[in-house]
KELOVO-416841 format. One record per residue: x, z, y of N, C-alpha, C in turn; residue number from 1. Coordinates in steps of 0.1 Angstrom, whole numbers, always signed. Each point is the difference from the previous one (the first is absolute). Last residue first. Layout:
{rec {X, Z, Y}, {X, Z, Y}, {X, Z, Y}, NUM}
...
This chain:
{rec {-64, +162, +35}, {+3, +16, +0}, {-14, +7, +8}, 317}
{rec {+3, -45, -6}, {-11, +1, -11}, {+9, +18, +2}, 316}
{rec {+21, -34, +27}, {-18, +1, +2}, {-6, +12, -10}, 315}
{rec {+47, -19, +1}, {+2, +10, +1}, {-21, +5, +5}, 314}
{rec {+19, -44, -13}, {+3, +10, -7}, {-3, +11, +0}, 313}
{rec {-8, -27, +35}, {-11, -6, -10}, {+7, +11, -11}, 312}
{rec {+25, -2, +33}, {-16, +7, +7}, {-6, +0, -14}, 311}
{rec {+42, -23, -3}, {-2, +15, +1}, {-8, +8, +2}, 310}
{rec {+0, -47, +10}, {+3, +1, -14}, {-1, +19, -7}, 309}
{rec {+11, -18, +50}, {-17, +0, -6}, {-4, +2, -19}, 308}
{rec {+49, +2, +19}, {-12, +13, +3}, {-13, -2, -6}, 307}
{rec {+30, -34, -9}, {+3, +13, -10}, {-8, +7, +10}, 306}
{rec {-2, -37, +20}, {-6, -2, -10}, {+0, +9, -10}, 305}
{rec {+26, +2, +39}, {-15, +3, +2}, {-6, -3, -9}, 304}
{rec {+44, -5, -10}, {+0, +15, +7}, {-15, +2, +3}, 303}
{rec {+17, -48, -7}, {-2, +12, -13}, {-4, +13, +6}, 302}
{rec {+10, -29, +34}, {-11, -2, -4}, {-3, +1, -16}, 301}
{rec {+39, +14, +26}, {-8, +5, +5}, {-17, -3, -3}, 300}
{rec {+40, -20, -18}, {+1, +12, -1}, {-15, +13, +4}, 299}
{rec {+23, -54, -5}, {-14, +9, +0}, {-3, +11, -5}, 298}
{rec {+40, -18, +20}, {-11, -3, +4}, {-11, +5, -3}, 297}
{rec {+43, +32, -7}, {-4, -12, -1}, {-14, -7, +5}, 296}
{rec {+37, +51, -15}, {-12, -9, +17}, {+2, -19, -5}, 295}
{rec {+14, +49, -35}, {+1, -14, +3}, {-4, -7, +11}, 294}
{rec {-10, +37, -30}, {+9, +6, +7}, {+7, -15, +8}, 293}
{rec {-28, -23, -38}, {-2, +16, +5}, {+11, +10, +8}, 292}
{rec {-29, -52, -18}, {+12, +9, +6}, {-4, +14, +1}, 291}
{rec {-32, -27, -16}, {+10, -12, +0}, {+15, +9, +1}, 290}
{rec {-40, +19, -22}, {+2, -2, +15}, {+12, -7, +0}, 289}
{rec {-47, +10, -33}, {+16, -2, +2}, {+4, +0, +12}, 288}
{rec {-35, +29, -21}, {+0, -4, +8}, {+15, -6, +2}, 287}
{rec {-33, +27, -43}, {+9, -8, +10}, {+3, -7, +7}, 286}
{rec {-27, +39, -29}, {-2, -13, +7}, {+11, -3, +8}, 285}
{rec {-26, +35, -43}, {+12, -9, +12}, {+1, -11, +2}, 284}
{rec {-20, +39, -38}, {-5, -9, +12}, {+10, -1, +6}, 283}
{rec {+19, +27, -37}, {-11, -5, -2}, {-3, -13, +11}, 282}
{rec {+45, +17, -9}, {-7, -4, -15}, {-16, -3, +2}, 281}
{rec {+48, -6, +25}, {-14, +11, +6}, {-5, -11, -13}, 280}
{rec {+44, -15, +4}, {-2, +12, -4}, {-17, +10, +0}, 279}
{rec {+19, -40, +25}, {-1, -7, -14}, {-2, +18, -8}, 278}
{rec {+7, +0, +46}, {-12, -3, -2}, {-4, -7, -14}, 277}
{rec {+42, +17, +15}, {-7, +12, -5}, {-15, -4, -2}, 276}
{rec {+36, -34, +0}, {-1, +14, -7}, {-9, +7, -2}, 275}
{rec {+9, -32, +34}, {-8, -3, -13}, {-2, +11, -9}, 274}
{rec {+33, +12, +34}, {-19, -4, +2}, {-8, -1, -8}, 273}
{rec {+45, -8, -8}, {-4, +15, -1}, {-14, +2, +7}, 272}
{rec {+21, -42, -2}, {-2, +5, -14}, {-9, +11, -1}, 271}
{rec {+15, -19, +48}, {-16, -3, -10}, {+1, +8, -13}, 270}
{rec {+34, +24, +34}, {+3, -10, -8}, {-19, -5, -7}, 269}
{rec {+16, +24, +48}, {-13, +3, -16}, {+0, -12, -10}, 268}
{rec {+29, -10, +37}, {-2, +17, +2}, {-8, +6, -4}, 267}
{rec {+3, -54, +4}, {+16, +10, -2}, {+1, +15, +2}, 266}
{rec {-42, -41, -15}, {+6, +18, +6}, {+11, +2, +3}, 265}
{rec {-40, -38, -19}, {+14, +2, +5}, {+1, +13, +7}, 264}
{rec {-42, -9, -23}, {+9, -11, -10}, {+15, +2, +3}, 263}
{rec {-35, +43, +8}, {+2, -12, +7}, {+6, -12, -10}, 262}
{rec {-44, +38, -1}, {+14, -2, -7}, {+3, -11, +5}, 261}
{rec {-41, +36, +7}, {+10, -12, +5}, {+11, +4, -7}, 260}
{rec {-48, +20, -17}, {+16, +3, -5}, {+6, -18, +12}, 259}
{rec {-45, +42, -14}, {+6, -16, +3}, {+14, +2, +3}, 258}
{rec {-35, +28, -34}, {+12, -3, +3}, {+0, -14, +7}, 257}
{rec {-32, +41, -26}, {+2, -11, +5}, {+12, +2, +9}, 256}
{rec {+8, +37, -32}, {-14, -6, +10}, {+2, -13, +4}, 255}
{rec {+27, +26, -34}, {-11, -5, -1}, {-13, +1, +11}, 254}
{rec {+61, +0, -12}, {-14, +0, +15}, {-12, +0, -13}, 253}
{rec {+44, -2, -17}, {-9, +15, -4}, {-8, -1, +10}, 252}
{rec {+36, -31, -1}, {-8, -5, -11}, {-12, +19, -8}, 251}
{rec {+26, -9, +43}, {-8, -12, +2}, {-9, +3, -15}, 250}
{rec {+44, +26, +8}, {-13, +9, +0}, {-10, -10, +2}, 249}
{rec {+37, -19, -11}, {-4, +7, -12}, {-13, +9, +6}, 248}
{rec {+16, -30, +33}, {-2, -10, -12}, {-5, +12, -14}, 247}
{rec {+25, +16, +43}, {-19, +0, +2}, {-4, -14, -16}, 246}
{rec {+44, +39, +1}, {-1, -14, +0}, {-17, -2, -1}, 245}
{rec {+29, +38, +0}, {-8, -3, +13}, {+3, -10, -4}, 244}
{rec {+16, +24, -35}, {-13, +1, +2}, {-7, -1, +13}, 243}
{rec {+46, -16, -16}, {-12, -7, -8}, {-13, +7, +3}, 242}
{rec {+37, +17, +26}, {-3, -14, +3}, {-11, -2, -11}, 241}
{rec {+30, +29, -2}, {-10, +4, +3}, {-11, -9, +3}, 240}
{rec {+47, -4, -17}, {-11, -3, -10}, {-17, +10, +8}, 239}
{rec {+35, -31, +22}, {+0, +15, -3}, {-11, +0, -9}, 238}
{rec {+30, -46, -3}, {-11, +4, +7}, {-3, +19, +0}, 237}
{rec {+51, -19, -1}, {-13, -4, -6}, {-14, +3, +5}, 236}
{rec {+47, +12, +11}, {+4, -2, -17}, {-17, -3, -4}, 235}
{rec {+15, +9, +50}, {+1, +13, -8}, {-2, -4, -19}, 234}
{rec {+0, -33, +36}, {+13, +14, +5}, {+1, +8, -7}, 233}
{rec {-32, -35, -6}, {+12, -5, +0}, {+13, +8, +1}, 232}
{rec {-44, +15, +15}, {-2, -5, -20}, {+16, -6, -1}, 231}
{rec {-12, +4, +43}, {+0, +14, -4}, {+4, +0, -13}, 230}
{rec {-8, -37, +23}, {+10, +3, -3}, {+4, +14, -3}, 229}
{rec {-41, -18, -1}, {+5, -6, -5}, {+16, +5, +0}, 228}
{rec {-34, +17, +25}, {+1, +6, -15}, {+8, -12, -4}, 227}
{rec {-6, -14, +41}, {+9, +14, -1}, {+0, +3, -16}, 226}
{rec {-21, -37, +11}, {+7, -4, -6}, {+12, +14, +3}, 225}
{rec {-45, +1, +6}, {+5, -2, -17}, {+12, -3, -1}, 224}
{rec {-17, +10, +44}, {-1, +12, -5}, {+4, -3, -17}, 223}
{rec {+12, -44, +34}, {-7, +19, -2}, {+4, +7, -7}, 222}
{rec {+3, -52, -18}, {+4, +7, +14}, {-7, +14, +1}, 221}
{rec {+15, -36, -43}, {-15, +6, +6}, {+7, +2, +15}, 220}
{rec {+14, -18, -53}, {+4, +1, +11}, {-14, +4, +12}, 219}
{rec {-1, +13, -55}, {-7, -11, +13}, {+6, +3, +12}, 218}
{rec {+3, +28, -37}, {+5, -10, -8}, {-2, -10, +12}, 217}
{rec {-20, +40, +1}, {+10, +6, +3}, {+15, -11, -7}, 216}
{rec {-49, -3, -10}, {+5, +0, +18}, {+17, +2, +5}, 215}
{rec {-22, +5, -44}, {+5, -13, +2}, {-1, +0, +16}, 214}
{rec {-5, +43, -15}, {+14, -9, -8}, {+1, -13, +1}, 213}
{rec {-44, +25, +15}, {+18, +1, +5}, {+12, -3, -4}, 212}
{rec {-53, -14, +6}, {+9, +1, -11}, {+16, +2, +3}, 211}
{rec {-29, -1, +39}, {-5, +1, -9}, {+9, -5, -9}, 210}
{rec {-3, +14, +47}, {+6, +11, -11}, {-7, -3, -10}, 209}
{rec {-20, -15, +38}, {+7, -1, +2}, {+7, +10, -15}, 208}
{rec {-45, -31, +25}, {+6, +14, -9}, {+10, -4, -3}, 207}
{rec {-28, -31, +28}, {+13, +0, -6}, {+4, +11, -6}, 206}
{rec {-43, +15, +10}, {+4, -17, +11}, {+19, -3, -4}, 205}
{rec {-45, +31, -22}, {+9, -3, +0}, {+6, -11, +7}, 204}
{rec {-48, +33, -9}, {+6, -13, +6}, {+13, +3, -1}, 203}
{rec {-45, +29, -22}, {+17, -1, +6}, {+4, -15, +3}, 202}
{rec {-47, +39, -19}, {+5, -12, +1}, {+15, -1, +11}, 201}
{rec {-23, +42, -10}, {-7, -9, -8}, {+3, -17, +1}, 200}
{rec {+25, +55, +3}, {-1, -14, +11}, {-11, -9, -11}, 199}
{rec {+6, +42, -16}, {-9, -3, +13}, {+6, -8, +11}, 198}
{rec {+18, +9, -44}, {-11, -7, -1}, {-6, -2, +13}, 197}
{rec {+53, +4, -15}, {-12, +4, +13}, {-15, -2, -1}, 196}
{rec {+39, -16, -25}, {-1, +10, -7}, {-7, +11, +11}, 195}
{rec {+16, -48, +5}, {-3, -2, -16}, {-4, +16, -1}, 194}
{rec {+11, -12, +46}, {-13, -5, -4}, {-1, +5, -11}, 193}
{rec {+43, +7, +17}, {-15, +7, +5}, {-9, -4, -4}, 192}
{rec {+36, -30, -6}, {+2, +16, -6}, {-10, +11, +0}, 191}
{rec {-4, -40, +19}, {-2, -4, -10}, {+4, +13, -9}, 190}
{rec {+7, -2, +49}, {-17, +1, +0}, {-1, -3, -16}, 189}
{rec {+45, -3, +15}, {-4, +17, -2}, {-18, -1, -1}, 188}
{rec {+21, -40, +5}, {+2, +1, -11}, {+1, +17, -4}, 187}
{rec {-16, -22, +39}, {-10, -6, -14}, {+11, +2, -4}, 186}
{rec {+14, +16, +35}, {-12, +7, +0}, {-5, -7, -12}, 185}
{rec {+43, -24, +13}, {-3, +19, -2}, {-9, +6, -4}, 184}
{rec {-18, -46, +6}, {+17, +5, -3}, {+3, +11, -5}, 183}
{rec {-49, +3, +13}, {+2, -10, +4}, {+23, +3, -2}, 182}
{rec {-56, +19, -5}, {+12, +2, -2}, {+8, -12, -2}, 181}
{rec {-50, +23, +1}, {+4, -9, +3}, {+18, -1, +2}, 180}
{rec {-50, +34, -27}, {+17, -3, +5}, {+3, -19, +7}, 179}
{rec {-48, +35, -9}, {+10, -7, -4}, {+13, -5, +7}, 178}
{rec {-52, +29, -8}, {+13, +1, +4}, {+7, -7, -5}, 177}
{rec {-43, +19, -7}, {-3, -10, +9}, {+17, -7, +6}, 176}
{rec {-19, +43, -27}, {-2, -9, -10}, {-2, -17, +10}, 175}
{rec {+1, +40, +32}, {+1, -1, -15}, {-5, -4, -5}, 174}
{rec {-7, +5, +46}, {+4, -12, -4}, {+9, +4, -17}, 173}
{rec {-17, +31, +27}, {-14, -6, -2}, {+9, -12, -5}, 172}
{rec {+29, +35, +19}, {-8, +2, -15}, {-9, -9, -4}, 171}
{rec {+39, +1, +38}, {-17, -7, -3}, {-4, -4, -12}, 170}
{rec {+39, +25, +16}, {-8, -1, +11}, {-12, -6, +1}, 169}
{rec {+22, +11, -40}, {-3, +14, +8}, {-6, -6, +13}, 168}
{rec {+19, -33, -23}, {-13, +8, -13}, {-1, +15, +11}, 167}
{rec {+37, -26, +12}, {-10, -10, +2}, {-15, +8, -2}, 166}
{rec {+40, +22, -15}, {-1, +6, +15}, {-11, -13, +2}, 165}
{rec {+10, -7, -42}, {-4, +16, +0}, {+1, +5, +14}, 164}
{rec {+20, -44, -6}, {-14, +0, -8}, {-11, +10, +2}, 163}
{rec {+50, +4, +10}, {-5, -10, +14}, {-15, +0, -7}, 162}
{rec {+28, +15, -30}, {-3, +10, +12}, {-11, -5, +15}, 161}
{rec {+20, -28, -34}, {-12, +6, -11}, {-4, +13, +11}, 160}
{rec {+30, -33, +16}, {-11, -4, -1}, {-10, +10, -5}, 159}
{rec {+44, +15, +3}, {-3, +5, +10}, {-18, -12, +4}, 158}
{rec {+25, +6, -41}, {-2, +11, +2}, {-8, -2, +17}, 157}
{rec {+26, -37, -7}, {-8, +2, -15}, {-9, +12, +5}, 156}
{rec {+40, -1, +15}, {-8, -9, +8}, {-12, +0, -5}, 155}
{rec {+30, +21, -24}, {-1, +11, +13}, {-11, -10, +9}, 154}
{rec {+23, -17, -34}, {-9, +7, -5}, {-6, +9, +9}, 153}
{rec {+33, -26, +12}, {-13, -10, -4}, {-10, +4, -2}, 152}
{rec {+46, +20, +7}, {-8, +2, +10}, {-15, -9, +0}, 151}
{rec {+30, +25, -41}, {+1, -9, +9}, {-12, -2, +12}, 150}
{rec {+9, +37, -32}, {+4, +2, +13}, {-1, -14, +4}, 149}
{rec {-6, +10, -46}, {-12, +7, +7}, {+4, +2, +13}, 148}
{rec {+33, -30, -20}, {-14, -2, -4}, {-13, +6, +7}, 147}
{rec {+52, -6, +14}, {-9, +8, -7}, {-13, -3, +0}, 146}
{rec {+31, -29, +19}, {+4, +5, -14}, {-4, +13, -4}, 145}
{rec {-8, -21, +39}, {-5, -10, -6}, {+4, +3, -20}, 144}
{rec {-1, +23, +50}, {-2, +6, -13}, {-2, -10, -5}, 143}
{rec {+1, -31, +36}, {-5, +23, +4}, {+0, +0, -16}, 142}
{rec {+5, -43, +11}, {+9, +5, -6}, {+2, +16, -1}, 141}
{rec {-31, -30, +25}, {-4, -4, -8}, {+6, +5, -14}, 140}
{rec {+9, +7, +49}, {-10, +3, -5}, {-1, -2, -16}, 139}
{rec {+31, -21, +22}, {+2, +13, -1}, {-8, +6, -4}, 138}
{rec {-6, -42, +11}, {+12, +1, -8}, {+3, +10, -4}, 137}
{rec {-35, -4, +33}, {-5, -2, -16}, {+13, -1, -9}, 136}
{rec {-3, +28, +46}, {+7, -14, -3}, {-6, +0, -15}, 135}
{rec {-3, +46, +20}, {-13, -15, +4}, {+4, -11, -4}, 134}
{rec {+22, +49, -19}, {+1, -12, +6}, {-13, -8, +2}, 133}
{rec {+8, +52, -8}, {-5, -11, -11}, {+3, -16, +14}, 132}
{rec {+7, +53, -2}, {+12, -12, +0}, {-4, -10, -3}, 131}
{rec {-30, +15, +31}, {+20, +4, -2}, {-3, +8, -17}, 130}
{rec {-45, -30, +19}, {+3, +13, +1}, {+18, -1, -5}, 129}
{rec {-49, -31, +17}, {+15, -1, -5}, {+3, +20, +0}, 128}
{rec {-43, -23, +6}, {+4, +12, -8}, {+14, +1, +0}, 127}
{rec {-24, -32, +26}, {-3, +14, +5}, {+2, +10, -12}, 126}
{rec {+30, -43, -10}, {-10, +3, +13}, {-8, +14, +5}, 125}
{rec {+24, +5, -47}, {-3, -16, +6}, {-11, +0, +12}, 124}
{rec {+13, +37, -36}, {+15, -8, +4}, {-4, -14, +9}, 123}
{rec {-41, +14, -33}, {+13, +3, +6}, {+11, -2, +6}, 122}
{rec {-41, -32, +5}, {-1, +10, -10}, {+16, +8, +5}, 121}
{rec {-44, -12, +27}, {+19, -2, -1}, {+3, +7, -8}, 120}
{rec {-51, -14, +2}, {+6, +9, -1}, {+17, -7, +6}, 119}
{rec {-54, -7, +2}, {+11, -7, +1}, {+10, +8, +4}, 118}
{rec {-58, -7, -15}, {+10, +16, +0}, {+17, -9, +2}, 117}
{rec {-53, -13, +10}, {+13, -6, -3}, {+6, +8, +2}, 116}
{rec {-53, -9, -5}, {+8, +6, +5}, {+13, +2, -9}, 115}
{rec {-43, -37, +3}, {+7, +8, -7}, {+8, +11, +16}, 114}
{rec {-31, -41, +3}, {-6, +8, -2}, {+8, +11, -7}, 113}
{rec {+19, -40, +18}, {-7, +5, +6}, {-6, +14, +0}, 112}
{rec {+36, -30, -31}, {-14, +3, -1}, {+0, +7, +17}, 111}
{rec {+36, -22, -13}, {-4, -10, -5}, {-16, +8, +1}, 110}
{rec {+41, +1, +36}, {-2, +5, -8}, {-13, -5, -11}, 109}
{rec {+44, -6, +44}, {-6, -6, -15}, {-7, +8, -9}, 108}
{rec {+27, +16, +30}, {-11, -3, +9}, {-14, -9, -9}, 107}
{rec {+39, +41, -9}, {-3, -14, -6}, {-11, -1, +13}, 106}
{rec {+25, +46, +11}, {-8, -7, -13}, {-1, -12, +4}, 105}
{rec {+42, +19, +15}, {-10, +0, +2}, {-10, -5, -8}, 104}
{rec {+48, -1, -4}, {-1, +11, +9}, {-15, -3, +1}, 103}
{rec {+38, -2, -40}, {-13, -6, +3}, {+2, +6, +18}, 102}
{rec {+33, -18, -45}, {-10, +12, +4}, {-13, -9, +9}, 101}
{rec {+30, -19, -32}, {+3, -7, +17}, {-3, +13, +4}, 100}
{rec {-11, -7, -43}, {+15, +9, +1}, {+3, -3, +16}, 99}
{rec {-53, -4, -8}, {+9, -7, -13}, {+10, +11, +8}, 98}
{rec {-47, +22, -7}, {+10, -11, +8}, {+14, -1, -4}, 97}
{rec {-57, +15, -11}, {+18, +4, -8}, {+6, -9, +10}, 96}
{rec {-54, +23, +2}, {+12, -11, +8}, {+11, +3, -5}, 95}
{rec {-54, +16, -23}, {+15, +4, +7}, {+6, -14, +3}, 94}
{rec {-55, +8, +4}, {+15, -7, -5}, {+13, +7, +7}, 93}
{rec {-56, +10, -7}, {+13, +5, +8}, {+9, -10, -8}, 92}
{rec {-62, -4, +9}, {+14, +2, -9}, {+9, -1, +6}, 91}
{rec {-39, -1, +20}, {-8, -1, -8}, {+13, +6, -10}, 90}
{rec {-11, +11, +54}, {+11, -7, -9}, {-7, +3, -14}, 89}
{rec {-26, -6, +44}, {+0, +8, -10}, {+10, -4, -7}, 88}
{rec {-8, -21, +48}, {-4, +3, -9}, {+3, +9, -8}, 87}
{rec {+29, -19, +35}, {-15, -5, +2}, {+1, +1, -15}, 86}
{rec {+43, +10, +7}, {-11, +1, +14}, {-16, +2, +6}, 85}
{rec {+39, +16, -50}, {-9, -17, +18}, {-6, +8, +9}, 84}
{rec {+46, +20, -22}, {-16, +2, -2}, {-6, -13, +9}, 83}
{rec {+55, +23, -16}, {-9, -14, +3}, {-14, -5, -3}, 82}
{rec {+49, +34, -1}, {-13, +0, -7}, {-11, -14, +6}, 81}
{rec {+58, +11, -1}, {-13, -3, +5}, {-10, +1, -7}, 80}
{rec {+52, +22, -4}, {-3, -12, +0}, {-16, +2, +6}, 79}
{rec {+39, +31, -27}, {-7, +2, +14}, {-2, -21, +1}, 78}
{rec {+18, +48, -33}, {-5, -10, -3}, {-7, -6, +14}, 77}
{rec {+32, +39, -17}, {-11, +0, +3}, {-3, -20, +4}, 76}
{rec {+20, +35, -43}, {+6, -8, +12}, {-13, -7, +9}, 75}
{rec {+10, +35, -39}, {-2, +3, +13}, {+3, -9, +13}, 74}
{rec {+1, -9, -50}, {+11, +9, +5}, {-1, -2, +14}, 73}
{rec {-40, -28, -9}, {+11, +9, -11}, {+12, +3, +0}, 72}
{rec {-42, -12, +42}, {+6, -5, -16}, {+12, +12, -5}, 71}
{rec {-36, +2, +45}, {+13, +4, -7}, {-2, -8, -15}, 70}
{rec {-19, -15, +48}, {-2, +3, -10}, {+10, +3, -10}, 69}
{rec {-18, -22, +54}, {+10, +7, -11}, {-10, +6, -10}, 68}
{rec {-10, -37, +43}, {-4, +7, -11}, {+14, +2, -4}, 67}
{rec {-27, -22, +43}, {+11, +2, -7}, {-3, +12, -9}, 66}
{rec {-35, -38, +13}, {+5, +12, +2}, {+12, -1, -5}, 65}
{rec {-38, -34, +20}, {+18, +0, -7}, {-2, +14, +1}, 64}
{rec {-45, -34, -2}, {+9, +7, +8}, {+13, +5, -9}, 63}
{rec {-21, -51, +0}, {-1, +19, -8}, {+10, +7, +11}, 62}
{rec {-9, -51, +5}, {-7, +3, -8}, {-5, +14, +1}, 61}
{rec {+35, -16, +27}, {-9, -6, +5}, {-15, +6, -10}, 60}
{rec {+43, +29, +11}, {-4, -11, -11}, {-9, -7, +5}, 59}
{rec {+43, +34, +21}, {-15, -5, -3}, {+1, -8, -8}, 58}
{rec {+31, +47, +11}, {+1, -14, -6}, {-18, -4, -1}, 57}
{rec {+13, +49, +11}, {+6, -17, +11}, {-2, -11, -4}, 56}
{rec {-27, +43, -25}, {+12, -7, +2}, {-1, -7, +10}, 55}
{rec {-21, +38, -24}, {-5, -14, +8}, {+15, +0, +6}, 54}
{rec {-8, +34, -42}, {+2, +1, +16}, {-3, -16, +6}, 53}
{rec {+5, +29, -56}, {-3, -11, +10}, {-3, +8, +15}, 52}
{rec {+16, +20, -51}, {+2, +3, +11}, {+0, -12, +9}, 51}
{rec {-3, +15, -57}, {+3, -6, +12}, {-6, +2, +16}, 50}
{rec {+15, +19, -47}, {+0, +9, +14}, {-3, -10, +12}, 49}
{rec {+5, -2, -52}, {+9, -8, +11}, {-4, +6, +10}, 48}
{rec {+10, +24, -44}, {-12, -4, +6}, {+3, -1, +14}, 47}
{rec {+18, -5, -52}, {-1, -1, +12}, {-10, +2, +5}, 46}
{rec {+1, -11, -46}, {-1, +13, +5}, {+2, +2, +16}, 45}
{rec {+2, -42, -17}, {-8, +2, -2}, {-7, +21, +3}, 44}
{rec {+46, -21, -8}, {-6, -2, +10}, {-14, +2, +1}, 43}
{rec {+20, +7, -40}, {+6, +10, +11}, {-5, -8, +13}, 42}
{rec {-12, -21, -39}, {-9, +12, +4}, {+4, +11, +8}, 41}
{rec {+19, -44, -5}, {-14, +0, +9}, {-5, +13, -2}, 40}
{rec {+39, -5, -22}, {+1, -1, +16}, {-12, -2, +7}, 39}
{rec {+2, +2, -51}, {+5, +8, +8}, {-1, +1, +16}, 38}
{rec {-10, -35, -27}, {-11, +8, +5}, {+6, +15, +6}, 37}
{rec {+30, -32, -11}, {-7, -3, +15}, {-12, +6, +0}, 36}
{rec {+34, +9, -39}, {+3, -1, +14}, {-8, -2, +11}, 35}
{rec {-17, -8, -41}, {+0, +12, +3}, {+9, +3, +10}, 34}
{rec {+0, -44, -9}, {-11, +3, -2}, {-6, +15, +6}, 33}
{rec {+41, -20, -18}, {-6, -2, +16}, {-7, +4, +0}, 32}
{rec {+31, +5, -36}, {-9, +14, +6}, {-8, -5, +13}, 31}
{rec {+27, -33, -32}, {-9, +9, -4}, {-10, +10, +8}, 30}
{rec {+17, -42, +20}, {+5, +12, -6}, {-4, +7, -4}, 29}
{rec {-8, -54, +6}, {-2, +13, +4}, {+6, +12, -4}, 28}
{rec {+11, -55, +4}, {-1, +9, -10}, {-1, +9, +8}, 27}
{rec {-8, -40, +29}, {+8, +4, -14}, {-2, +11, -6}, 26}
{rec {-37, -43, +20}, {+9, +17, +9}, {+12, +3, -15}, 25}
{rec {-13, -50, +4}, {-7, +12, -2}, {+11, +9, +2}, 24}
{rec {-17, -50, +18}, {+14, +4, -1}, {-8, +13, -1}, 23}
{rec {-21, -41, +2}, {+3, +7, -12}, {+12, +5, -3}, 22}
{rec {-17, -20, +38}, {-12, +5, +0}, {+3, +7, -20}, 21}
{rec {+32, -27, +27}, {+0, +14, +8}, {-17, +8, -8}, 20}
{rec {+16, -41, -12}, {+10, +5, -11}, {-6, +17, +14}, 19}
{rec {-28, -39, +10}, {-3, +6, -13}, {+9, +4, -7}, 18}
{rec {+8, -7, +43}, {-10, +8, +2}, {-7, +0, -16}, 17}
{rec {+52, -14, +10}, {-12, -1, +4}, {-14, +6, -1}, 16}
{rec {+58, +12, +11}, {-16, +0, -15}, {-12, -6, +11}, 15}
{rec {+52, +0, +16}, {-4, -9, -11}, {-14, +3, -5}, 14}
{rec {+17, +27, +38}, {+6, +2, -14}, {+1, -10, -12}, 13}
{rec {-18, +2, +50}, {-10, +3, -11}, {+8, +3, -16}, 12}
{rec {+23, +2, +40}, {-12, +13, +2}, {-8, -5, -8}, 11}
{rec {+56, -17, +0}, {-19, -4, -1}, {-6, +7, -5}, 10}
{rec {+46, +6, +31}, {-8, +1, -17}, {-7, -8, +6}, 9}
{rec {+26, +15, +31}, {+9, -1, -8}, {-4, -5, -12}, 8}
{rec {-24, -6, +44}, {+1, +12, -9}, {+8, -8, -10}, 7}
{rec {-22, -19, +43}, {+14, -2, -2}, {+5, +14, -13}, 6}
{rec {-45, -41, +5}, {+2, +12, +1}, {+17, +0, +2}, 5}
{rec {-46, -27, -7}, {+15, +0, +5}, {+1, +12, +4}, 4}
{rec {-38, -6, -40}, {+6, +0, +18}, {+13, -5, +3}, 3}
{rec {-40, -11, -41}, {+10, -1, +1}, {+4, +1, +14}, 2}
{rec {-39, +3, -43}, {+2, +0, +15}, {+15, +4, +3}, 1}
């Protein structure tokens, strides 16, 4: 599939869907592994303190609370909780949102019967906080060269927090929990997943930050193409970088796994998509999308076929 477009490139890069379907994550670093259990077990110690109130904002479906909750180095965490209306909530899904931010929960939502924890992750919308920039160009460069400081890991931290303030307000929904995450948010939802048991299932909608060295090879726009010139300025990719790449933590998910991946992107290079959904070693399912970050005709009539498609995945939490 082929757009007019006026981008300096082509958002599909040349790969077709059987050179995108055998593009593998790169070389791991020795210590990933223990790096990110590390971080879940300092988060994990947290205790999110969450704090709901009824909100201004309506839903046709669920009522709307506004919600805080402290994550890691004391940063307090603020976005929606989201209960139905009509009935017993059976399971909770976390909300990841792409680098656009956010101002209000999704109206689009695929189960009914769930409750929806929708966070801002740090530095962004009702978390923005000085110095950390809103702009994803900026954002995306917070501590990019310190490893246990970059700001990814802090996002990261603030789902696994967002999990443990979910679990406090509605203890009954353990072992009932899963992630949806979407650009930004599917490629911090793939970091989070491989080492969270108590998300039991995860969605990815163009995940973003997969295999970083060859992203960092793909004309793009945004937030990749800031790291890009970042890498250009300073003699290469930071080597902190190899351990926020969602393609190596993809290949430690073992829970089921759906996964949108687009064919064209100028701001989630496909490769790196593919990536991470070529990486999940057990159950997965994929959803092509013609486009991604993209508005086109039938845009709108993928978008309802990936929800209802999502119901059915997400049924068996």
């Amino acid at each position: 599939m082929t757009f007019e477009h006026t981008y300096p490139f082509d958002p599909s890069y040349g790969y077709s869907l059987e050179r995108l379907l055998s593009v593998e994550p790169p070389e791991e670093p020795a210590d990933f592994e223990p790096f990110w259990r590390d971080r879940l077990d300092r988060a994990l110690a947290i205790d999110p303190e969450p704090h709901i109130r009824d909100s201004t904002l309506k839903h046709p479906r669920f009522h709307v609370h506004d919600l805080e909750y402290a994550s890691t180095d004391g940063f307090p965490i603020r976005g929606w909780l989201l209960t139905p209306r009509i009935g017993t909530p059976r399971r909770g899904l976390m909300l990841g949102h792409g680098y656009g931010g956010i101002d209000g929960p999704p109206l689009d939502l695929p189960l009914e019967d769930a409750v929806y924890l929708v966070p801002c992750f740090r530095g962004i919308g009702l978390s923005r906080r000085t110095p950390i920039s809103e702009n994803p160009i900026w954002h995306v460069l917070h501590d990019i060269h310190r490893r246990d400081r970059y700001i990814l890991g802090g996002c990261v931290d603030d789902i696994w927090t967002g999990v443990s303030a979910l679990l406090r307000l509605q203890p009954n929904l353990a072992g009932h929990l899963g992630y949806l995450g979407i650009s930004f948010g599917g490629g911090l939802g793939a970091m989070a997943l491989a080492w969270d048991p108590r998300l039991a299932r995860g969605h990815l909608n163009v995940p973003s930050f997969g295999h970083q060295p060859l992203r960092l090879t793909l004309p793009t726009i945004g937030s990749g193409a800031a790291v890009q010139r970042f890498a250009e300025e300073h003699g290469g990719m930071p080597d902190s970088l190899r351990y926020f790449d969602a393609a190596l933590a993809a290949r430690h998910i073992r829970q089921p796994m759906h996964i949108a991946a687009a064919l064209f992107d100028p701001a989630v290079a496909p490769p790196g998509q593919f990536a991470v959904y070529n990486a999940i070693p057990g159950e997965k399912h994929l959803f092509v999308l013609e486009a991604g970050h993209f508005d086109h005709p039938g845009r709108e009539l993928q978008e309802r076929a990936l929800l209802e498609e999502l119901g059915d995945f997400l049924a068996p939490l």
